[in-house]
C-alpha positions as CSV (number, residue, x, y, z in Angstrom):
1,X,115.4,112.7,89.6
2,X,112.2,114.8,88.8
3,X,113.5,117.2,85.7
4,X,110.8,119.9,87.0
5,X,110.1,121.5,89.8
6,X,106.5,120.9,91.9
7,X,105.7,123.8,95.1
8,X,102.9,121.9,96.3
9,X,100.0,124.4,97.8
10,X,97.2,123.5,100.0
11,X,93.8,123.2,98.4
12,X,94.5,122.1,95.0
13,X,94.8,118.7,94.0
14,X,98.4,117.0,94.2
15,X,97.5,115.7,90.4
16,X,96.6,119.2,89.0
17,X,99.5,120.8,90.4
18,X,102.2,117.7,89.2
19,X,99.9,117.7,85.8
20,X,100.7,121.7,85.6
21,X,104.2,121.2,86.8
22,X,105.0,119.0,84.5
23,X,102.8,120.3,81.5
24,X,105.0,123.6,81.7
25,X,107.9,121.8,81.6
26,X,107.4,120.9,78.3
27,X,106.0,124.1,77.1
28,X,108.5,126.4,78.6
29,X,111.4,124.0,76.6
30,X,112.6,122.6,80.0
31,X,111.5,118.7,78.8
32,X,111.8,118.5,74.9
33,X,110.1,115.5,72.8
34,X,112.4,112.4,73.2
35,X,113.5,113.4,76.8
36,X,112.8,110.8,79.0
37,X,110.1,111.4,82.2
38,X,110.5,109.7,85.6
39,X,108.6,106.2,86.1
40,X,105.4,106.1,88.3
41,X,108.2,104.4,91.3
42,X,110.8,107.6,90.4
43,X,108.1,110.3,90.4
44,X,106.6,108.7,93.9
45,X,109.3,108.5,95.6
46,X,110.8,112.0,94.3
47,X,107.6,113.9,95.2
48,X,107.0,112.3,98.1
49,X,103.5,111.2,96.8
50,X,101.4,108.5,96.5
51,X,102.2,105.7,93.7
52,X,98.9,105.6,92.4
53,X,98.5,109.0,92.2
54,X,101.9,108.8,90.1
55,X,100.6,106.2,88.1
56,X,97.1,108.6,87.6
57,X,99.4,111.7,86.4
58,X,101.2,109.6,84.0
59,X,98.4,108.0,82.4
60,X,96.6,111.1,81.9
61,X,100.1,112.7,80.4
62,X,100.2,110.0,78.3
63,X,96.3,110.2,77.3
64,X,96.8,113.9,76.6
65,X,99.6,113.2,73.8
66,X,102.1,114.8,76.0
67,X,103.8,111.4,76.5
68,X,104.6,108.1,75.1
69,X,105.2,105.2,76.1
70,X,108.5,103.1,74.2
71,X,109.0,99.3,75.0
72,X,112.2,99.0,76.0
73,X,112.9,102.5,76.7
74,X,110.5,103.8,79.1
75,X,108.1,107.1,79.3
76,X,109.3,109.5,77.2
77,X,108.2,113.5,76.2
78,X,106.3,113.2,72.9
79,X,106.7,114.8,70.0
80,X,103.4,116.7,69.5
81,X,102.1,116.5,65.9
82,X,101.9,119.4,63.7
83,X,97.6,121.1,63.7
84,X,96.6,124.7,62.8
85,X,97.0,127.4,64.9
86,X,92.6,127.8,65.2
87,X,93.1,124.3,66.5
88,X,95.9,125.0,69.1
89,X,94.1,128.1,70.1
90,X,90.6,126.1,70.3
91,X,92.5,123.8,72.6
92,X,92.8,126.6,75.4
93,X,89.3,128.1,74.8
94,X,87.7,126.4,78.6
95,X,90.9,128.1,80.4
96,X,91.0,131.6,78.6
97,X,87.5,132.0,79.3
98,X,88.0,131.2,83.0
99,X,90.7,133.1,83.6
100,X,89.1,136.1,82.1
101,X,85.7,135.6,84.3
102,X,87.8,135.5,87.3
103,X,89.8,138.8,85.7
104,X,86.5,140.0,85.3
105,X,84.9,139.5,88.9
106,X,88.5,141.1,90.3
107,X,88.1,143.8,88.3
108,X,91.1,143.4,86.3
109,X,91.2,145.6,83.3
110,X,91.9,144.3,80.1
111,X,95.6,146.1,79.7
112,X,96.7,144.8,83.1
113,X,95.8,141.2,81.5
114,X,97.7,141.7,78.6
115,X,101.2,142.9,80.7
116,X,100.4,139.8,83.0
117,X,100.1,137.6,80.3
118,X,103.0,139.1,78.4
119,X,105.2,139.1,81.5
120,X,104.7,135.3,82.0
121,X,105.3,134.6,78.4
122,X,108.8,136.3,78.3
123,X,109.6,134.5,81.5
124,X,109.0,131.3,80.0
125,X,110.7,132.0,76.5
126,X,113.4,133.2,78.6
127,X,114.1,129.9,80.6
128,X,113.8,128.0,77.1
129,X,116.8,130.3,75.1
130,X,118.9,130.0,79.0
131,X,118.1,125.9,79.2
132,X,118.7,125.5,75.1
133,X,122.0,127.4,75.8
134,X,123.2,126.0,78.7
135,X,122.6,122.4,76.8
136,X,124.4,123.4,73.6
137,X,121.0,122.8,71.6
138,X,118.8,125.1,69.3
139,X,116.0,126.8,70.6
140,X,113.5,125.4,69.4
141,X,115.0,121.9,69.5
142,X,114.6,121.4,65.3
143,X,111.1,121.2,66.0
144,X,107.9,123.4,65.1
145,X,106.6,125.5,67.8
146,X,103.1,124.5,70.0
């Protein structure tokens, strides 16, 4: 079973969007380091997607840090190591920039962005303190935050 949920839309790749999917899994708390993720066969079948395509999402998980490999156990979320906040930050710098371009050229004012972006990140801190509750575990999993 695929411990996220993918709504595939037309016109973006089926990689981004599993990539995305499962990138916000772990950010949001819904995978947490140690959890196991689905082989290449599991996620193929699940998604109803190509296996090499599966085995290109993976990879690129895996190339990323998000994931790590453990002989004997399987694919498994990683625990990401500790950096500086100017280096997590520095990390996003390509994305911010687009998405305030395209905020930009919608004519978006910098207050609306703010509530949009603030409204998404309660949304998501809300799903990890319902999903650490529902599991019994801490918050923040007894690890330091992204």
């Amino acid at each position: 079973m695929v411990p996220f949920r993918v709504t595939f839309r037309a016109g973006v790749s089926l990689f981004e969007q599993v990539v995305y999917a499962s990138t916000t899994a772990m950010v949001s708390g819904q995978l947490r380091p140690g959890d196991p993720f689905p082989s290449v066969r599991a996620l193929s079948k699940e998604l109803k997607i190509n296996p090499n395509t599966a085995h290109k999402i993976v990879a690129h998980l895996v190339n990323e840090g998000l994931l790590e490999t453990r002989p004997g156990i399987g694919t498994v979320v990683a625990v990401l190591p500790d950096s500086s906040r100017k280096e997590r930050t520095e990390l996003l710098e390509r994305e911010i920039e687009e998405l305030v371009v395209e905020a930009k050229r919608l004519g978006i004012v910098l207050a609306a962005m703010q509530d949009a972006i603030s409204a998404h990140w309660k949304r998501l801190g809300s799903q990890e303190s319902m999903r650490a509750n529902i599991a019994g575990r801490p918050k923040d999993g007894g690890s330091k935050p992204l």
